[in-house]
C-alpha positions in Angstrom: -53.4 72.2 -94.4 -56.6 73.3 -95.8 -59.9 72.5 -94.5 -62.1 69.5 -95.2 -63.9 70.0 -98.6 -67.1 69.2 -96.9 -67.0 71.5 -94.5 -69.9 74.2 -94.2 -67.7 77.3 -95.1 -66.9 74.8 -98.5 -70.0 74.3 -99.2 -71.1 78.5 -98.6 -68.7 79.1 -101.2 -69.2 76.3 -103.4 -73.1 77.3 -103.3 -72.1 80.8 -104.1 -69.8 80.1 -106.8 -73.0 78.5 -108.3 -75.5 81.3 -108.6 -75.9 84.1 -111.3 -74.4 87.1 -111.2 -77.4 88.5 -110.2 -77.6 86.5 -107.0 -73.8 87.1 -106.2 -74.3 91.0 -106.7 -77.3 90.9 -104.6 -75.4 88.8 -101.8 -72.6 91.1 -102.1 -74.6 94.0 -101.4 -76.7 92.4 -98.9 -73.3 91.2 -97.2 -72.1 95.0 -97.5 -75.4 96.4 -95.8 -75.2 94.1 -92.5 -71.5 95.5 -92.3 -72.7 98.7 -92.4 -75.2 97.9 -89.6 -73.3 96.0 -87.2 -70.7 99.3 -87.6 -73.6 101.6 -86.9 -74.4 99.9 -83.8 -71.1 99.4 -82.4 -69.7 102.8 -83.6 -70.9 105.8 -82.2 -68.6 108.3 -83.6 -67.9 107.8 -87.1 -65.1 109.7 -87.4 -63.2 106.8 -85.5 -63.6 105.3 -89.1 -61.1 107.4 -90.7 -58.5 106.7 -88.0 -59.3 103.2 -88.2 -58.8 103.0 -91.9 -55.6 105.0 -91.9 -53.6 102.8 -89.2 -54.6 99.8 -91.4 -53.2 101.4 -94.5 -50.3 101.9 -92.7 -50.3 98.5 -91.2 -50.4 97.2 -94.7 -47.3 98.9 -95.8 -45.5 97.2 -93.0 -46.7 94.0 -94.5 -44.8 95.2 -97.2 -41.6 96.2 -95.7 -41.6 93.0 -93.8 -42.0 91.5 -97.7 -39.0 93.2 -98.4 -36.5 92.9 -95.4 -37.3 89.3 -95.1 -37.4 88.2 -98.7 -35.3 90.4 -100.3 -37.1 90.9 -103.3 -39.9 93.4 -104.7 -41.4 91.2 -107.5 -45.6 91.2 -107.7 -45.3 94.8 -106.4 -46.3 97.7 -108.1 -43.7 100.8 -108.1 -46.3 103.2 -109.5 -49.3 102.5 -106.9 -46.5 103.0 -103.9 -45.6 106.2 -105.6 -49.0 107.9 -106.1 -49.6 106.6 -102.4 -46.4 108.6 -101.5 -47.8 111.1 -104.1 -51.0 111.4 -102.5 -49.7 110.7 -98.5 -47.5 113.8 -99.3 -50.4 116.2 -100.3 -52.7 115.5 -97.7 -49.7 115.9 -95.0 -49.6 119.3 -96.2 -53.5 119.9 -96.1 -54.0 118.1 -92.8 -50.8 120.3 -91.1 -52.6 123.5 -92.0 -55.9 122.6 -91.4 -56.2 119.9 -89.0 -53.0 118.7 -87.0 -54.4 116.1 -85.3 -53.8 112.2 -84.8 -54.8 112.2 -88.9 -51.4 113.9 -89.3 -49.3 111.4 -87.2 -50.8 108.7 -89.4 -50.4 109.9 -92.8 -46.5 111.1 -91.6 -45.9 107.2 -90.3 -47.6 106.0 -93.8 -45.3 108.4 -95.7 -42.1 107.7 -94.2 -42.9 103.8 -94.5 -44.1 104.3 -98.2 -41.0 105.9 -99.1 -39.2 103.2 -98.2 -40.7 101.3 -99.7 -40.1 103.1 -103.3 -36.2 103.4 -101.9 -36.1 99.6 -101.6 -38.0 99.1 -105.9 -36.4 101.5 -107.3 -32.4 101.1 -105.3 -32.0 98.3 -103.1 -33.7 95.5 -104.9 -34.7 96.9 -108.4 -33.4 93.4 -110.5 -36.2 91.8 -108.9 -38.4 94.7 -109.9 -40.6 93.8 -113.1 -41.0 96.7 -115.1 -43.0 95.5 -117.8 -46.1 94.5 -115.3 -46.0 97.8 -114.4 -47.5 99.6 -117.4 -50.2 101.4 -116.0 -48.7 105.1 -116.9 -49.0 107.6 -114.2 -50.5 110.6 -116.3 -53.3 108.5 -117.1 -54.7 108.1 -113.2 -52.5 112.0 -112.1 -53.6 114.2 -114.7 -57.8 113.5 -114.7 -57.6 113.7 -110.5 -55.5 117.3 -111.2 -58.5 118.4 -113.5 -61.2 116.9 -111.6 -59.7 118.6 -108.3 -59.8 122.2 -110.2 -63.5 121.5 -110.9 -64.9 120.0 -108.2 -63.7 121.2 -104.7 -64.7 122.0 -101.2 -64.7 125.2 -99.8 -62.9 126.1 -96.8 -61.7 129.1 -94.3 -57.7 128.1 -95.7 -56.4 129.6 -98.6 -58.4 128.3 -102.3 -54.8 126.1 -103.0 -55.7 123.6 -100.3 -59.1 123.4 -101.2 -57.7 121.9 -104.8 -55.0 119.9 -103.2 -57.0 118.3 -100.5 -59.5 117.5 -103.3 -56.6 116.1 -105.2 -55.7 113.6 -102.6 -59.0 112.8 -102.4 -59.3 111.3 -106.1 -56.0 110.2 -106.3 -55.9 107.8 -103.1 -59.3 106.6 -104.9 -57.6 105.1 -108.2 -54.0 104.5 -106.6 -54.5 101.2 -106.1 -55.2 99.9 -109.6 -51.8 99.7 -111.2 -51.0 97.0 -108.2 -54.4 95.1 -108.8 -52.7 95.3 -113.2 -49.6 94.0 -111.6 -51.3 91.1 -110.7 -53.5 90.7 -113.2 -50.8 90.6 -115.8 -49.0 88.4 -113.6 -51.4 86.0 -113.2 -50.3 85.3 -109.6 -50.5 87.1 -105.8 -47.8 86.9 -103.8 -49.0 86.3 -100.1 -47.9 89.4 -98.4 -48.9 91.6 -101.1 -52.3 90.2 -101.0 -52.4 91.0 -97.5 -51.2 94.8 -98.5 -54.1 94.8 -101.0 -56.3 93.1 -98.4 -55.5 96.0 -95.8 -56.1 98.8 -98.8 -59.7 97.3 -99.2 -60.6 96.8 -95.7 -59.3 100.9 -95.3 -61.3 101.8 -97.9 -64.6 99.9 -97.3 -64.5 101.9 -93.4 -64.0 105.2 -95.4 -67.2 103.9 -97.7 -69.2 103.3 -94.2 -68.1 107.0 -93.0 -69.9 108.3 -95.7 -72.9 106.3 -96.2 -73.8 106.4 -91.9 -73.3 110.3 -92.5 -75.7 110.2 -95.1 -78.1 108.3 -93.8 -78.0 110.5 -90.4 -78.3 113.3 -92.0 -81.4 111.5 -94.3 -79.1 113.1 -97.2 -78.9 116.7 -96.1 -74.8 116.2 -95.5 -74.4 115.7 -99.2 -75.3 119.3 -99.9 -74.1 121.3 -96.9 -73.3 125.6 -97.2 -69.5 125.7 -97.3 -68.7 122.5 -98.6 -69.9 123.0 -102.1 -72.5 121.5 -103.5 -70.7 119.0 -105.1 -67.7 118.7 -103.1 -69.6 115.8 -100.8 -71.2 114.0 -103.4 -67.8 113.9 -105.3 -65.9 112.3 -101.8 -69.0 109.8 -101.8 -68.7 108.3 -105.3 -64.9 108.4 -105.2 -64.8 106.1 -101.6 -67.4 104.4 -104.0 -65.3 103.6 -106.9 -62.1 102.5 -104.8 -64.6 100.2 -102.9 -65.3 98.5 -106.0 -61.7 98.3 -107.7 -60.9 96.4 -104.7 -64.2 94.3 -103.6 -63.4 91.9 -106.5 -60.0 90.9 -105.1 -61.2 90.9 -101.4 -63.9 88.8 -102.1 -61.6 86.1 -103.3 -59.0 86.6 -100.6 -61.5 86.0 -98.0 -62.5 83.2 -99.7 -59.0 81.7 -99.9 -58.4 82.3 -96.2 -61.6 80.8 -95.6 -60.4 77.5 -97.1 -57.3 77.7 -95.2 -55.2 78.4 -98.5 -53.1 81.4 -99.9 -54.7 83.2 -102.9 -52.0 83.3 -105.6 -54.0 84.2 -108.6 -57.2 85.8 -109.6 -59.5 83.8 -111.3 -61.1 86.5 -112.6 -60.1 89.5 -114.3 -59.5 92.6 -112.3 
């Protein structure tokens, strides 16, 4: 049952609902800053971030293989964002074994396994309830730029130059991988509940990425952006990609927290994505 029209959270939203897009942009980013407060205060190591925002990824993706086991069909998901995630999952397995092996490796490993499962279950177990023709978004269109761009603009490490391009690969692809999911729903018109709380999951894992980088900065008062070794663009590049995810996805998360608020399910966008 959803909650009482009058109550205050109703009338927050309907307030909000009423301003310019001026207003709403600035109360967005005003919203955004006190996050990123409250998790400089409470955080002292902000390389917890990246943990944090990797177990929820992978938490989402057992959203979505509950989805699956339980309703036995695939429909509102997009093949093509699970497989860049695998595609993506898969390269930075092989940076992160070389260069890190930490508890970033058992992460990605447990998202990779799960997100392969995932593509089994589209493209095998339950691919007449797969809709193909939401799905346009080609790959080559998001692969081939992130290939180009990770040739270009790369850090520079102690490891061989190849995993210097393919961790900068991973980098831009995990940035854009959502958005064929967000055109799946778009052209659908409609979210189904668990997938909005697997795109849910991807925003709230990508906003704590965002914070990583903006605390650093501001530590730093800017000199991380430009550090010997890294390359001169290589930082800036991470910043703006964590950036442009952030953004594909605070549209849809905006609205889902509103519909949670209400006590309802979101099952459409009312705006285009």
């Amino acid at each position: 049952m959803g909650r009482r029209r009058n109550s205050p959270v109703n009338v927050l939203f309907g307030w909000v609902r009423r301003q310019s897009m001026k207003v709403k942009a600035f109360l967005g980013v005003a919203s955004a800053l006190s996050c990123l407060v409250a998790l400089k205060l409470a955080v002292r190591n902000y390389d917890n971030f990246f943990v944090a925002a990797e177990a929820i990824h992978a938490a989402g993706i057992l959203v979505l293989i509950y989805k699956l086991t339980t309703q036995k069909t695939c429909s509102g998901l997009s093949l093509k964002t699970q497989e860049l995630t695998a595609m993506f999952l898969v390269v930075r397995l092989i940076c992160s074994s070389v260069m890190e092996k930490d508890i970033h490796t058992v992460l990605d490993f447990a998202a990779l396994v799960a997100s392969v499962w995932v593509i089994y279950m589209i493209r095998f177990k339950l691919k007449f309830t797969y809709i193909k023709e939401l799905d346009n978004t080609p790959l080559y269109y998001l692969a081939v730029p992130c290939a180009v761009l990770a040739l270009l603009v790369k850090p520079h490490t102690s490891h061989h130059a190849v995993f210097s391009v393919l961790w900068a690969f991973c980098v831009y692809l995990e940035a854009i991988s959502v958005y064929p999911q967000l055109r799946v729903m778009q052209n659908a018109k409609m979210v189904e509940p668990f997938t909005a709380h697997y795109v849910f999951a991807l925003g709230a894992a990508r906003f704590l990425g965002f914070a990583h980088w903006v605390l650093v900065v501001y530590e730093t008062g800017g000199k991380s952006l430009f550090l010997r070794g890294s390359s001169y663009l290589w930082l800036p590049a991470v910043l703006i990609s964590e950036i442009i995810q952030t953004f594909i996805l605070a549209d849809f998360c905006y609205y889902y927290v509103k519909s949670a608020m209400y006590g309802q399910l979101l099952t459409r966008l009312p705006s285009p994505v």
